[in-house]
C-alpha positions in Angstrom: -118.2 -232.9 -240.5 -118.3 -233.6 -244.1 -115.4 -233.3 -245.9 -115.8 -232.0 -249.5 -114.0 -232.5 -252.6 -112.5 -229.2 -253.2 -111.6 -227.9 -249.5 -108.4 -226.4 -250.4 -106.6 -223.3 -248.5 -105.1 -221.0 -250.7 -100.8 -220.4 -249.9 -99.0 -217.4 -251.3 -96.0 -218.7 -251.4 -92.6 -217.5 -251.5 -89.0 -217.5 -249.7 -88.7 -219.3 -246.7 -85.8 -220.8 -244.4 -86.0 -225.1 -245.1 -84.3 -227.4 -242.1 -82.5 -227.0 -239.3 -79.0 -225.1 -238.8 -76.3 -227.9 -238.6 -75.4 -226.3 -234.9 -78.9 -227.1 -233.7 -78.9 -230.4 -234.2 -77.3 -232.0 -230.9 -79.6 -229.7 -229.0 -82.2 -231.0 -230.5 -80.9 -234.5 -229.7 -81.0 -234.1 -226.4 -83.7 -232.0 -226.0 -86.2 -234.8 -227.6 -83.5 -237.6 -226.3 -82.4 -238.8 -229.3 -80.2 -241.9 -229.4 -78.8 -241.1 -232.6 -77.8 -238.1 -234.1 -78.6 -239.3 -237.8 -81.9 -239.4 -237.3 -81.8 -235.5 -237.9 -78.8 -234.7 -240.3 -81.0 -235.2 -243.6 -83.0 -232.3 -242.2 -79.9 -229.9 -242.4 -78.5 -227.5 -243.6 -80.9 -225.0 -243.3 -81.0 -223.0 -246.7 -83.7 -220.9 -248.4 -85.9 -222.3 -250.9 -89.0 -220.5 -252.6 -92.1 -221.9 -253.6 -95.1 -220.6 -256.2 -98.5 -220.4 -254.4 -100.6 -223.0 -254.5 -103.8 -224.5 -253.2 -103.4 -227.5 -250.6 -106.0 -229.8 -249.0 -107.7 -228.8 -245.7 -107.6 -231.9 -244.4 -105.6 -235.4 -245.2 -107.6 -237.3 -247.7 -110.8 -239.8 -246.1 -111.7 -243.1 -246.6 -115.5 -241.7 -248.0 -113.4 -239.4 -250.6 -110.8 -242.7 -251.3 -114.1 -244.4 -252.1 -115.1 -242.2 -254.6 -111.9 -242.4 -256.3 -112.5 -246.7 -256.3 -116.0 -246.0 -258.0 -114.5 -244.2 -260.7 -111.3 -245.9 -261.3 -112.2 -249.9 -260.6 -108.2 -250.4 -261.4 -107.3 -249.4 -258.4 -109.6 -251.6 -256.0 -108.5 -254.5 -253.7 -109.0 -256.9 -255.7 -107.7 -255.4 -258.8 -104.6 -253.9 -258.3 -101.4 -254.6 -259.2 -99.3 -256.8 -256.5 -96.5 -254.5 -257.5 -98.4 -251.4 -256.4 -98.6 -252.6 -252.2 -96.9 -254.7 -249.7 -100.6 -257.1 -249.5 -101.8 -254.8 -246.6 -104.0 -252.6 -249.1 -107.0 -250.9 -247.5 -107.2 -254.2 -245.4 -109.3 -253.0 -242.8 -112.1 -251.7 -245.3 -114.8 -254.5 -246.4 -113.4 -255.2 -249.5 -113.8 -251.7 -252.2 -116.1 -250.3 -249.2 -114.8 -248.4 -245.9 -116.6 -248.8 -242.7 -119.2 -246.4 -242.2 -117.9 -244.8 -238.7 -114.2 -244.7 -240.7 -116.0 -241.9 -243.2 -114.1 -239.0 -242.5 -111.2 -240.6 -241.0 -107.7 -240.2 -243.3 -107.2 -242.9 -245.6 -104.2 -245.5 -244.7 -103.4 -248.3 -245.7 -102.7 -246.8 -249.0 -99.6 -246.9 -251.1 -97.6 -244.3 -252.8 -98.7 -245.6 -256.1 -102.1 -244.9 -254.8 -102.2 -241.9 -253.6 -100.4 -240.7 -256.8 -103.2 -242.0 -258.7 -105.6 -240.6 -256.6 -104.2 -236.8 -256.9 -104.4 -237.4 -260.5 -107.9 -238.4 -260.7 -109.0 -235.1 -259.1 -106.7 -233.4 -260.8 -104.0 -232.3 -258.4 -100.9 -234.0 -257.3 -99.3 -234.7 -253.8 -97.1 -231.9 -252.5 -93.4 -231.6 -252.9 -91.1 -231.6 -249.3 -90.6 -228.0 -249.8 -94.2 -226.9 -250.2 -95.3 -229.3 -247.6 -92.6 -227.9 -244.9 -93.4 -224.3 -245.9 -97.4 -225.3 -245.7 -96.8 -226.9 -242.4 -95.2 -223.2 -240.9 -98.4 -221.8 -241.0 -96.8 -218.8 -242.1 -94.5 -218.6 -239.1 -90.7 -218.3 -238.8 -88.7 -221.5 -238.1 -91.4 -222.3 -235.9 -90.5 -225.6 -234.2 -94.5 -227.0 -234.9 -97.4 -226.2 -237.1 -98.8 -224.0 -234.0 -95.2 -222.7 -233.3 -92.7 -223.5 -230.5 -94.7 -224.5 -227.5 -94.2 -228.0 -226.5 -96.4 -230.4 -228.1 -99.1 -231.9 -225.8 -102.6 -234.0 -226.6 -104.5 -230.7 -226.6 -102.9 -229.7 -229.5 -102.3 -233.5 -232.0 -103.4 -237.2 -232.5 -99.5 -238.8 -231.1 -98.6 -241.2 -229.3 -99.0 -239.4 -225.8 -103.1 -238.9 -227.2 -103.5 -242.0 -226.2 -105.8 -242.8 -229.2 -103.5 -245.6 -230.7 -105.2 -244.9 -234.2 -105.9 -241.9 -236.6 -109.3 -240.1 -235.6 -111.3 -238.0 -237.9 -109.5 -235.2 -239.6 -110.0 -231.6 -238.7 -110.2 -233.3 -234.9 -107.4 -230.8 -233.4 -107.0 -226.9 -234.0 -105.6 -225.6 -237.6 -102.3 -224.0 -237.8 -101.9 -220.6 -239.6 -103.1 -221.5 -242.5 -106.2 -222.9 -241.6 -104.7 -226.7 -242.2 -105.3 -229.4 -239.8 -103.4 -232.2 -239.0 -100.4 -231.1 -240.0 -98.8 -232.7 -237.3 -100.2 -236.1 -235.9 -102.6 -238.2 -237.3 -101.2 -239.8 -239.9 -97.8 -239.4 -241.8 -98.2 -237.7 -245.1 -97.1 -238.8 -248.1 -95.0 -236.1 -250.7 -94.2 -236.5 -254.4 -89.8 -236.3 -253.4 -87.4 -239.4 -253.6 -85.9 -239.8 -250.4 -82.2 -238.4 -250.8 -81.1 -237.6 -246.9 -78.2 -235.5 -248.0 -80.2 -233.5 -250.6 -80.2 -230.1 -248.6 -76.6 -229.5 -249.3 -76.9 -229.2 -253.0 -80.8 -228.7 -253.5 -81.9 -226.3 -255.9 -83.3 -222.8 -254.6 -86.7 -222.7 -256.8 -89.5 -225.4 -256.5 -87.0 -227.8 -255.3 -88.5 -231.9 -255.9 -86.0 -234.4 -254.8 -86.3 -236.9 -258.4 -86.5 -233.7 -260.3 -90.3 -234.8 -261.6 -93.8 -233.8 -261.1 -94.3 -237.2 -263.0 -96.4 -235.5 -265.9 -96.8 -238.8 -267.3 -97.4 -242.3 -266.0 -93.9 -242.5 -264.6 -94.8 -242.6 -261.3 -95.2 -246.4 -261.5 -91.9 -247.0 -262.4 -90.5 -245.5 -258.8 -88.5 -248.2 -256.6 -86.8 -245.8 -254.6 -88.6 -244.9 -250.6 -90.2 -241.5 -250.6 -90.2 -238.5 -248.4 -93.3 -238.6 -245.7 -93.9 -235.7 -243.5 -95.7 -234.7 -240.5 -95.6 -237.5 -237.9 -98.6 -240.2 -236.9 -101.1 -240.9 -234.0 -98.2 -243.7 -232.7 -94.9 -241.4 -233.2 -92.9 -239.0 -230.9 -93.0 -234.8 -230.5 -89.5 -235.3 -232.7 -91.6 -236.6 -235.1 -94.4 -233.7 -235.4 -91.7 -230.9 -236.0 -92.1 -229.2 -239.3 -88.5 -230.0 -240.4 -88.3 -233.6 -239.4 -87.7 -236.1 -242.2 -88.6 -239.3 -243.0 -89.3 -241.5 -245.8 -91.5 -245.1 -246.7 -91.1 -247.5 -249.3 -94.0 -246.4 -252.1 -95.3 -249.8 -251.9 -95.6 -249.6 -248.3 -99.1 -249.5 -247.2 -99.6 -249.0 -243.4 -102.1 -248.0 -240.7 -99.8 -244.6 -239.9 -99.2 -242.9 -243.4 -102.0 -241.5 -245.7 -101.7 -238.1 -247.5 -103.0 -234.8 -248.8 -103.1 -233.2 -252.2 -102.4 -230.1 -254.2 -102.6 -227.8 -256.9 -100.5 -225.5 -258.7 -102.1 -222.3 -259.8 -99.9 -222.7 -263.3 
């Protein structure tokens, strides 16, 4: 399967319930055997939030389209970029500015923040906020517990850690949720354009909510310092972790073999 450049899925947006009711949450703790119960407060309360339609990437982004983004914009290539803009594990298993060849049409990791910013910029787009990316991860289903809805998550249906992979496979490698977007669960966690804030759902605005306030119209994105939201769970995590409303965040320097991301575009 070759992925392409524009292989977006069209959302309609709208009103939808973001979280997890506060009197869910030690059910949910034991259900999934959760040492901790703070591991699941930021995702509460649940509230409603509406989001404009917008287009959103099929698939998480590949190395092969990564690629094309280093031939264009030499800046950003292992052995140009800024020490400030990764934690020195930058695309570290690729052969220096070129990815393995059987790694094609796997998701890109061992990517920053930064990067992936400047990526979504370079084909015009941007990386999702928390709220589209929770409402995109429904597949257009209420509350549903996963992207495919509440049955219990098993290897037939994600790349986690019962899969037994131990390391992203190629995208679109599992069944698409509602939407016709894959991975959405597993694979890789997915990078959003929020600041971390785990008590932001009590006082979140309704609209469009972004966690910072900023679609970064500018070049501000390189000033960040502050962790940033990730979404969506990876081919080494938990079924807590694949849950549309679970939250998490990453450093924006951090640059691992677990997180990667997808892109989007407004229709405004």
């Amino acid at each position: 399967m070759q992925v392409t450049a524009w292989d977006m899925v069209l959302l309609p947006g709208g009103l939808f319930e973001m979280g997890t009711p506060v009197e869910e949450l030690e059910r949910l703790q034991r259900e999934f055997a959760v040492r901790h119960l703070d591991l699941l407060t930021p995702e509460s309360p649940r509230h409603w939030v509406f989001v404009d339609p917008l287009y959103m990437d099929r698939y998480e982004v590949t190395n092969a389209q990564f690629r094309s983004f280093l031939e264009e914009c030499p800046e950003w290539r292992p052995d140009r970029i800024g020490s400030r803009y990764h934690n020195g594990n930058y695309l570290k298993h690729w052969n220096g500015s070129d990815c393995p060849s059987h790694l094609a049409n796997h998701p890109v990791v061992f990517v920053s923040w930064y990067v992936a910013m400047a990526y979504s910029r370079w084909v015009g787009e941007r990386l999702p906020t928390e709220a589209e990316w929770e409402y995109a991860a429904s597949g257009g289903l209420a509350n549903p517990m996963f992207p495919w809805g509440d049955e219990t998550a098993d290897p037939s249906r994600a790349n986690y850690r019962t899969s037994g992979n131990g390391a992203p496979v190629a995208v679109g490698s599992y069944p698409p949720n509602g939407y016709g977007l894959y991975d959405m669960a597993g694979n890789v966690w997915e990078f959003c354009l929020d600041e971390w804030q785990e008590s932001y759902y009590a006082s979140n605005p309704r609209d469009n909510p972004v966690a910072g306030g900023s679609l970064f119209p500018g070049e501000e994105f390189r000033q960040v310092k502050t962790r940033q939201v990730i979404r969506g769970g990876s081919w080494g995590g938990a079924p807590l972790h694949l849950r549309v409303a679970y939250r998490d965040s990453h450093p924006p320097e951090g640059a691992g073999d677990h997180v990667g991301f997808r892109c989007v575009k407004s229709l405004r």
